[in-house]
C-alpha positions in Angstrom: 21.2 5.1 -31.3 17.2 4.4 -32.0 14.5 3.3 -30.1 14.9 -0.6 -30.9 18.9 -0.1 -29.6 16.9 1.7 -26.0 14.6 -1.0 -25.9 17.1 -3.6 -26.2 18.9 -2.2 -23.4 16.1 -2.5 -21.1 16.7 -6.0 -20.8 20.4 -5.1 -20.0 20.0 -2.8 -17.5 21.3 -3.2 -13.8 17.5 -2.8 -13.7 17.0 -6.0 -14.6 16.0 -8.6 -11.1 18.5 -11.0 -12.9 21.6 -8.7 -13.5 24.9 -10.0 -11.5 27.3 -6.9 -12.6 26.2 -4.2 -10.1 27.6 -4.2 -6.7 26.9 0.0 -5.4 25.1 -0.4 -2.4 22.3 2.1 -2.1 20.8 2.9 1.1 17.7 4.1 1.7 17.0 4.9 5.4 17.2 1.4 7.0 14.7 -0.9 5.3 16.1 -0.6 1.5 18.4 -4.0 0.5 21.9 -3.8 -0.3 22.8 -4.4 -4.2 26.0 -6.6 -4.0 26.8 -9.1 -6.5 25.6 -12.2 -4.6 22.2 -10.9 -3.9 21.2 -8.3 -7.0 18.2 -5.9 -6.5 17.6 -3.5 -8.4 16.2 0.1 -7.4 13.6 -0.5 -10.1 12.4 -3.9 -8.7 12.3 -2.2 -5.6 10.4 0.8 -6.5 8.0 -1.3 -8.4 7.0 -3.6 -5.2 6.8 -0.5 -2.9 3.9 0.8 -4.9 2.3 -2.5 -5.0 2.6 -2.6 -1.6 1.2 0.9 -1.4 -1.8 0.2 -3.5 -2.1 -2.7 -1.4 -2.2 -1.4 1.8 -4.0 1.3 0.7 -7.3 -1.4 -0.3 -6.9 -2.3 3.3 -7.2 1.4 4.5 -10.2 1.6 2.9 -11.7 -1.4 3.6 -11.1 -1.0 7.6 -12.8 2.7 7.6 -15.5 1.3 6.0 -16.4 -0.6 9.2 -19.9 0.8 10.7 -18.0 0.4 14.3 -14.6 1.3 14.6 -13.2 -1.3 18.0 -10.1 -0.3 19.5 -8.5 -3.1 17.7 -9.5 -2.1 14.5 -8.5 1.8 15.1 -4.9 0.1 15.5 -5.1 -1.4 12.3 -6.1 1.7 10.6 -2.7 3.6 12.7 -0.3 0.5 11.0 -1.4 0.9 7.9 -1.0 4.5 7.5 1.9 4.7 8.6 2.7 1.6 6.7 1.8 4.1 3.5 3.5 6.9 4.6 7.0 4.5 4.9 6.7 3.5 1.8 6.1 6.7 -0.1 9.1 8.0 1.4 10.6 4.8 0.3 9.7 5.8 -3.3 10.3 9.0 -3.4 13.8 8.2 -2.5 14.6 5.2 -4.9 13.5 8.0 -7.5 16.0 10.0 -6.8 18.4 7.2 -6.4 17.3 6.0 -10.2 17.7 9.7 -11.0 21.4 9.8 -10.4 22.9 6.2 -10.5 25.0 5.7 -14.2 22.5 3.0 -15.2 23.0 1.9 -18.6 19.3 2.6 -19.6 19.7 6.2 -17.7 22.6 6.6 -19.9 21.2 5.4 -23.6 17.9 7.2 -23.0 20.3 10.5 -22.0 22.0 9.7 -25.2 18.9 8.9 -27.7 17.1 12.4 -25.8 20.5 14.3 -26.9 21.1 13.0 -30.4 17.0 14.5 -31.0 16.1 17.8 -32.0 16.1 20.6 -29.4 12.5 21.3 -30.1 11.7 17.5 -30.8 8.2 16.3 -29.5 6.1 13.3 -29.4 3.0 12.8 -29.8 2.6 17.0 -29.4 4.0 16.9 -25.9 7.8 18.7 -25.8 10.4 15.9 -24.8 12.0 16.1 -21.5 14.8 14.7 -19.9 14.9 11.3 -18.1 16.2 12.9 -15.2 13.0 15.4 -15.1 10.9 12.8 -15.6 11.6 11.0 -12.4 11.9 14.1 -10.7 8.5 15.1 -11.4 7.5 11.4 -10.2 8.5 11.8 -7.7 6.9 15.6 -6.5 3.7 13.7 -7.4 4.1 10.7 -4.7 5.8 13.7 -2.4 2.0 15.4 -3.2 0.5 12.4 -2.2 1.8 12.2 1.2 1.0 16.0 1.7 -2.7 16.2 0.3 -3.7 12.8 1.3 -1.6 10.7 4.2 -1.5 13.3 6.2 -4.9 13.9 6.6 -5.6 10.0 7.3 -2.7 10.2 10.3 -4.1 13.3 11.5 -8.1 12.1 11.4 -6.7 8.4 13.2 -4.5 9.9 15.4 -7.3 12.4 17.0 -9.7 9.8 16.7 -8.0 6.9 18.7 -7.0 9.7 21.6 -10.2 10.2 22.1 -11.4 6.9 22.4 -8.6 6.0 24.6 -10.0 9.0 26.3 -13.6 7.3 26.5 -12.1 4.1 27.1 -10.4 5.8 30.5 -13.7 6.4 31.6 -15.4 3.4 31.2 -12.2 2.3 33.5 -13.7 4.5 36.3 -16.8 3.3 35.9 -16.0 0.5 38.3 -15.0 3.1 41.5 -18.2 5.0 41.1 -20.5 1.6 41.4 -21.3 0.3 45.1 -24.1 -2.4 46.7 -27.6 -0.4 47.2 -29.6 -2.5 49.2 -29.6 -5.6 51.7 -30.8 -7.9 49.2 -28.2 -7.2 46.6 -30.6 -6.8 43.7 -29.4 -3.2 43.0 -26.7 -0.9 42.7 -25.9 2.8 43.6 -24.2 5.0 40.8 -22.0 8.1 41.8 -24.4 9.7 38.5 -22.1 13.2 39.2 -18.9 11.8 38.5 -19.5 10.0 35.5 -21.9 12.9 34.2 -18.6 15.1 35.1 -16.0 12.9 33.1 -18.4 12.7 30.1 -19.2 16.6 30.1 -15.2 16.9 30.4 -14.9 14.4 27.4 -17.5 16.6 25.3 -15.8 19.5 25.7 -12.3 18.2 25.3 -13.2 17.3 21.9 -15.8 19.7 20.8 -13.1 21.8 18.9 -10.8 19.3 17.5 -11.9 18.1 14.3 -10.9 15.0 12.5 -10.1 17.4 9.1 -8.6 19.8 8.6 -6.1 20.1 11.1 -5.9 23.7 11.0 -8.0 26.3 9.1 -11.2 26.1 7.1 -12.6 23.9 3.8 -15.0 24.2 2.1 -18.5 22.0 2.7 -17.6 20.0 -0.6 -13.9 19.0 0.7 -15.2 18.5 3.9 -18.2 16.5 3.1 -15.7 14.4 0.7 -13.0 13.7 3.8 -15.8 12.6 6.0 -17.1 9.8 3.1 -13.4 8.9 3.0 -12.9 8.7 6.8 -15.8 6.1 6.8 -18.9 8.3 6.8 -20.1 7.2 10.7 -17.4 8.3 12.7 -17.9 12.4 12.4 -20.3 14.9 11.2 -19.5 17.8 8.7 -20.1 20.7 11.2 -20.0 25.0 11.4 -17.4 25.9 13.8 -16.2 29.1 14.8 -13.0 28.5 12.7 -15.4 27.6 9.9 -16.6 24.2 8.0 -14.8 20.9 9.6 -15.4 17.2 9.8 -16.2 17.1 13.7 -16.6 13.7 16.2 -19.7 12.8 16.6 -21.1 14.1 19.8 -24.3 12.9 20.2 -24.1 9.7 21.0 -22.0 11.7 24.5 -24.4 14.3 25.1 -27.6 11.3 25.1 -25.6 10.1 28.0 -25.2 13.5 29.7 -29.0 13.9 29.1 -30.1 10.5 30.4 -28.0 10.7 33.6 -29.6 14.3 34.9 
C-alpha cells in the first residue's frame, strides 16, 4: 500500500459525513449522536465540531472577562460557558479514544502502510509512530488543557460569583436597617453598625480565598498572568501568608467600612 492508496481511503472512510455503511453506535456520556445507517455521523465529524465549538466558546470566555464590570448576569454567562468548555473537552477526549479503537478503514490502512515501513523509518527527522499513539497523545494534550487551564477559570468564577451573591445578600438587608428620621420625612436613619458588621464580616470571609491558585503558591509571573486572563479589574496580585495569589479586590469594601465609622 502507498500514500496515494491512504489518501484515497480517506474519502472512504466511515469518517466520511456522507458514509451509509456504519451502523455501531458509540456512546459518549449522554450528549454524543447514535451512528445508525439512517442518520450517519461520524466520530470524526463530531470531534471536529466539538473543537470548533470549543474555540468558539472559548472567544466568548474571553470577551465576557474583559468587561470592566462584571453584573450578576454576566458572571452567569462566564459559569455557562466554562462549563460549556469543560463538556466538550471531555467530549473530545472521549471521541479520541473512541477513533483510537474503532476498526475504521483509515485506522486500518494507516496501521497497515505504518507496518509495511522500516522499524526505524522517519519523516521529516521525526521517528514514525503509531496511529493509535497519535490520538492518544491528542488526546493527554486536551486532558492537559482542562487541568492547567479550565480549571482555573471554574475555580476563579466559582469563588467569584459566591462572593457576590454574598454582597448581593447584603445589599438585601439593607432595606431592614433603613427607617423614617424625622417628622417631615426628608431624611432617613441608618442602623450604620449592622451594615458596617455585615461588610467587615464579608472582608474577612474573603480575605484568604484567592481567585488563583486554589491551593498553594505561584510565582508573581503566573500570578500576574492569571489575573490579565481573569479580566485584569476583578482582583489584585497579592502577598499572603500562603505566598503570591491573585486576591479579590478589597478596597472598594474597606472604603465602605471607612466611610461608615
Amino acid at each position: 500500500m502507498n500514500i496515494t492508496t491512504l489518501t484515497n481511503s480517506i474519502s472512504t472512510s466511515s469518517f466520511s459525513p456522507n458514509n451509509t455503511n456504519g451502523s455501531s453506535t458509540e456512546t459518549v456520556n449522554s450528549d454524543i449522536k447514535t451512528t445508525t445507517s439512517s442518520h450517519p455521523v461520524s466520530s470524526l465529524t463530531m470531534l471536529n465540531d466539538t473543537l470548533h465549538n470549543i474555540r468558539t466558546t472559548n472567544q466568548a470566555l474571553k470577551k465576557d472577562l474583559s468587561q470592566k464590570t462584571l453584573t450578576k448576569t454576566s458572571l452567569e454567562e462566564i459559569a455557562l460557558h466554562s462549563s460549556q468548555i469543560s463538556m466538550d473537552v471531555n467530549k473530545s477526549a472521549q471521541l479520541l479514544d473512541i477513533l483510537s479503537k474503532k476498526e475504521y478503514p483509515i485506522n486500518k490502512d494507516a496501521r497497515e502502510l505504518l507496518h509495511s515501513a522500516p522499524e526505524e523509518a522517519e519523516l521529516d527527522g521525526y521517528q514514525m509512530i503509531s496511529h493509535r499513539e497519535l490520538w492518544d497523545k491528542i488526546a493527554k494534550s486536551i486532558n492537559n488543557i482542562n487541568e492547567q487551564y479550565l480549571k482555573v477559570y471554574e475555580h476563579a468564577v466559582s469563588s467569584y460569583t459566591q462572593m457576590y451573591q454574598d454582597f448581593s445578600a447584603v445589599l438585601s438587608s439593607l432595606a431592614g436597617w433603613i427607617s423614617p428620621g424625622g417628622n417631615d420625612g426628608n431624611s432617613v436613619k441608618l442602623q450604620v453598625n449592622s451594615l458596617k458588621a455585615e461588610l467587615t464580616k464579608l472582608k474577612e470571609k474573603y480575605e484568604d480565598k484567592p481567585l488563583y491558585p486554589a491551593n498553594n503558591t505561584v510565582s508573581k509571573e503566573q500570578a500576574d498572568k492569571w489575573l490579565t486572563e481573569l479580566g485584569g479589574t476583578i482582583g489584585t496580585v497579592s502577598k499572603k501568608k500562603r505566598g503570591i495569589c491573585c486576591q479579590y479586590k478589597h478596597e472598594p469594601n474597606r472604603q465602605y467600612v471607612k466611610k461608615l465609622k
